[in-house]
C-alpha positions in Angstrom: 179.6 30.5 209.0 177.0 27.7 209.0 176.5 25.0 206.5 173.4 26.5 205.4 175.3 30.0 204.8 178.2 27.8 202.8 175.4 26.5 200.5 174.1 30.1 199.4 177.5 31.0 198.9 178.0 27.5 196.6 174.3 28.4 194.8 175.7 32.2 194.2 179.1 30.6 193.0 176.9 28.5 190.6 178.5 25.6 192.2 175.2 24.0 193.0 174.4 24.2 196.7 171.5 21.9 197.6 173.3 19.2 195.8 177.0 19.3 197.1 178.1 16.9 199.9 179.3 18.5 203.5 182.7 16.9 204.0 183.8 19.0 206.6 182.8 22.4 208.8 185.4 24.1 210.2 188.0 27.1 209.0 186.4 26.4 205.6 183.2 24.3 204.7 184.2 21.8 202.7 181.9 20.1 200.2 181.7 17.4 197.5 180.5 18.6 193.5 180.9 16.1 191.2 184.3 15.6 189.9 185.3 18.5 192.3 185.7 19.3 196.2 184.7 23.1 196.8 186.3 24.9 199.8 184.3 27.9 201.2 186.0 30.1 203.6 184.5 32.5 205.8 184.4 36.0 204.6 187.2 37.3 205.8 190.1 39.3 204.2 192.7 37.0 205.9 191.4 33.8 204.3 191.0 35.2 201.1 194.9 35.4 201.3 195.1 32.0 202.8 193.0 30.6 199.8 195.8 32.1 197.2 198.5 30.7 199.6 197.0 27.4 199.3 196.3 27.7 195.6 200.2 29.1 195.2 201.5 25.8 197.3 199.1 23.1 195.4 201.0 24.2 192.1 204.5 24.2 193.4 204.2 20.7 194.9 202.8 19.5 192.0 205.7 21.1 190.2 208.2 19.4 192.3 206.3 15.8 192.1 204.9 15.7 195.9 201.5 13.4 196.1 199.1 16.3 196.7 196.0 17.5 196.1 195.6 19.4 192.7 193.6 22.6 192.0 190.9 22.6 189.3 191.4 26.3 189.3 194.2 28.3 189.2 192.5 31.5 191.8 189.7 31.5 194.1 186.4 33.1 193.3 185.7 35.4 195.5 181.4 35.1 196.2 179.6 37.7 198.3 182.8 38.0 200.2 183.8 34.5 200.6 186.9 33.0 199.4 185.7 30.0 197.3 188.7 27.5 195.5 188.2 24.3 194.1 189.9 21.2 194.0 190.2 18.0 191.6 188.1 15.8 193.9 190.4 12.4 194.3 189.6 8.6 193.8 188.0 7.2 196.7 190.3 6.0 199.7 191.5 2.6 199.4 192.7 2.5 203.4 192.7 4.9 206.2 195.8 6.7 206.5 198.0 5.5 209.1 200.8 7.4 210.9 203.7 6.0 208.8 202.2 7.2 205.8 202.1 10.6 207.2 205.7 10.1 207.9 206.5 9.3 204.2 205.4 12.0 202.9 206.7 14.3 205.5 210.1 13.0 204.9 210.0 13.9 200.9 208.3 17.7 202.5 210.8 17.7 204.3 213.5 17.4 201.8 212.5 20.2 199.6 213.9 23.6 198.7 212.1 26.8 199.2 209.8 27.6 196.1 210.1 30.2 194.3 207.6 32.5 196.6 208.2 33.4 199.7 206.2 31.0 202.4 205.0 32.5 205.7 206.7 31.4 209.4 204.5 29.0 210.7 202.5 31.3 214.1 200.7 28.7 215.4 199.4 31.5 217.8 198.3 33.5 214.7 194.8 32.3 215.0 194.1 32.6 218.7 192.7 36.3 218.9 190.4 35.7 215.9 189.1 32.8 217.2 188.5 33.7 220.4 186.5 36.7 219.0 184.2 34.5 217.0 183.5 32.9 220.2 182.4 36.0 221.7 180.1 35.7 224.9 180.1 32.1 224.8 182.9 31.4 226.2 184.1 32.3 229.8 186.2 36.2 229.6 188.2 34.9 232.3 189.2 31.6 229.9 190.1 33.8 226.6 192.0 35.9 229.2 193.8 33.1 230.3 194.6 31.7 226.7 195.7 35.1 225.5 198.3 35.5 228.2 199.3 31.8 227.6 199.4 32.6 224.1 201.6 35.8 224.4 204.0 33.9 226.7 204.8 30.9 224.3 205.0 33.4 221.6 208.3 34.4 223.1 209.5 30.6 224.1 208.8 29.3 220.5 210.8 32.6 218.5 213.7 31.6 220.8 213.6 27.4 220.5 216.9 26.2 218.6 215.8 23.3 216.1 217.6 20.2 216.1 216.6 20.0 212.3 217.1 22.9 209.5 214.4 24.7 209.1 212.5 24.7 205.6 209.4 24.0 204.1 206.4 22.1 206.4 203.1 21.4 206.0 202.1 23.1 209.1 199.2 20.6 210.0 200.7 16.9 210.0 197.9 14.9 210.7 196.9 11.1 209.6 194.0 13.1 208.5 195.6 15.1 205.9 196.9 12.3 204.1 194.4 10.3 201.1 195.1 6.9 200.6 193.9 6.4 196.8 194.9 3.9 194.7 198.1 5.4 193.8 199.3 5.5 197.1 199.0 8.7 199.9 198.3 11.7 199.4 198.5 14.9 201.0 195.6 17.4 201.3 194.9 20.6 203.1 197.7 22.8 202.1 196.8 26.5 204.0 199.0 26.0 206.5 202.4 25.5 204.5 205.3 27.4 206.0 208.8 27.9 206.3 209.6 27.2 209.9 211.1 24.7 211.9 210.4 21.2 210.5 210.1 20.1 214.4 206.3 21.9 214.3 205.1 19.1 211.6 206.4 16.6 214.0 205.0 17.6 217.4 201.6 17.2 216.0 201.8 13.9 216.3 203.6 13.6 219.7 200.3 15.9 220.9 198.8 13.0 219.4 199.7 10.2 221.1 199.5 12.2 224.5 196.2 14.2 224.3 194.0 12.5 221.4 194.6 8.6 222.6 197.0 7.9 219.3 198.3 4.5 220.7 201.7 3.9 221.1 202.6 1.8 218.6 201.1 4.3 216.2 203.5 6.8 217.4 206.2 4.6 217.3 205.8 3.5 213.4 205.4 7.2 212.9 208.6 7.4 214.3 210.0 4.6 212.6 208.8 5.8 209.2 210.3 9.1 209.7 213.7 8.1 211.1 213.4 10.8 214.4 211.5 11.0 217.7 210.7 15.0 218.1 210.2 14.2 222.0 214.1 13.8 222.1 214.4 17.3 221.6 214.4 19.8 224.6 212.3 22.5 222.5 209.3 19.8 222.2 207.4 20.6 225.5 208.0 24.4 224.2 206.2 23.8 220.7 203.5 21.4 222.4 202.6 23.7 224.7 202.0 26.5 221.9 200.1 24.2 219.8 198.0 23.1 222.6 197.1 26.8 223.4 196.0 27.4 219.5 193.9 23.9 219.7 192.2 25.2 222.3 191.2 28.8 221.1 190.2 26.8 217.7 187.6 24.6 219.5 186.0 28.2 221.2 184.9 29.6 217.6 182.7 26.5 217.4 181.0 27.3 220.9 178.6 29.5 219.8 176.3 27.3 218.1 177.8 23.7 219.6 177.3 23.2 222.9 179.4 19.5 222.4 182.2 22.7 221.5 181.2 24.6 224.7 181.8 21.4 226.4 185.5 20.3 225.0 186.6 24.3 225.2 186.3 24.2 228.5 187.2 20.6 229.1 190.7 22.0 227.1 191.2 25.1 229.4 190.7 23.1 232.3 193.3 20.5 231.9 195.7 23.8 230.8 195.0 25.1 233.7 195.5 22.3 236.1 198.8 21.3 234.5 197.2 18.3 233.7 199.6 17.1 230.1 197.4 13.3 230.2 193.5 14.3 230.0 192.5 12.8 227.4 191.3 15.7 224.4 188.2 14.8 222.0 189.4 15.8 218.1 186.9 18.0 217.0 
């Protein structure tokens, strides 16, 4: 789905297309309406159930008093296919997040009870066929090969890892990111990956961080601070990094077909895989 595609989907939504602001392009195009943000997922059956996951989570947080985003709607739309939800837009950011205020409001995730629905496991290996699909011919067969055989060997590695921490709800995507500094303090947003798993997977994100996307160290280390645990003390950190790299990777290739900057970091990403190399430096994308 391209922005252009997102916008007749907004105009059939009456959601007003030509005058929404792109915030983002990626599982879901993300766009600015007024007092709202609109997220338009691609038409596929699957999202449609992550969009009433994220709508489910959004109320439950806000329920339990976690700084989150709030839904202006209580169900997505469903327009010409596409899952379409919206969002109460929030006050303009005040600061860029930084990784200690990612660490605050992991800790009060962290500390929650399971709601009163039942939350998926967090896969991170979930998405790797379906991206590599939307890839198609643009990527190398002999990459997705190699990333579906990676992918089906961590799957076994990260169903047998023993957490240091007890498992509950996550957030599923921890990144500085996801968090909205507003004038009320942070915030979290981008809730369709909330699970119940181990709560070491919201942590590794930014370990991956500070060793593939050039998160400097003292970053890290005020992350780590702020929580009040370093997840590369664990011996089931390389396991979950490794599986989280593998699902980074096949993300990048459903971009390839019409970004040849995508193309590029795909196979920049497989390469360093490949090679064993855990230090080349990744380009977020």
């Amino acid at each position: 789905m391209d922005e252009a595609q997102a916008r007749d989907v907004l105009d059939a939504a009456g959601l007003g297309g030509a005058a929404a602001t792109l915030l983002a392009l990626g599982e879901n195009a993300v766009f600015a309406a007024g007092d709202l943000v609109v997220k338009v997922g691609r038409a596929d059956a699957a999202l449609a159930e992550r969009a009433a996951h994220e709508l489910a989570v959004a109320h439950w947080l806000e329920q339990a008093g976690i700084p989150a985003v709030t839904a202006a709607e209580p169900k997505a739309r469903l327009v010409a296919g596409h899952p379409v939800t919206l969002w109460n837009r929030l006050p303009d950011a005040v600061r860029p997040a930084g990784p200690e205020d990612l660490a605050g409001l992991l800790r009060l995730f962290h500390a929650l009870p399971a709601p009163p629905f039942t939350l998926p496991p967090r896969n991170l290996l979930d998405g790797v066929e379906r991206w590599l699909r939307l890839a198609g011919d643009s990527v190398d067969p002999a990459d997705a090969a190699y990333l579906r055989a990676r992918r089906d060997a961590y799957a076994g590695e990260v169903a047998a890892l023993t957490p240091r921490l007890t498992p509950g709800p996550i957030h599923g995507d921890a990144l500085t990111r996801n968090v909205h500094v507003g004038p009320d303090g942070p915030v979290l947003v981008d809730l369709e990956t909330v699970s119940a798993d181990l709560r070491e997977h919201d942590l590794v994100v930014m370990a991956l961080a500070r060793d593939r996307y050039g998160l400097p160290a003292d970053s890290y280390g005020a992350f780590v601070s702020a929580y009040g645990w370093d997840v590369r003390e664990w011996d089931g950190c390389a396991v979950l990094r490794g599986a989280r790299e593998t699902a980074s990777c096949a993300w990048v290739s459903q971009h390839a077909p019409a970004n040849p900057k995508a193309l590029a970091e795909f196979r920049r990403r497989v390469a360093s895989l490949r090679e064993g190399d855990t230090e080349l430096r990744w380009h977020p994308f």
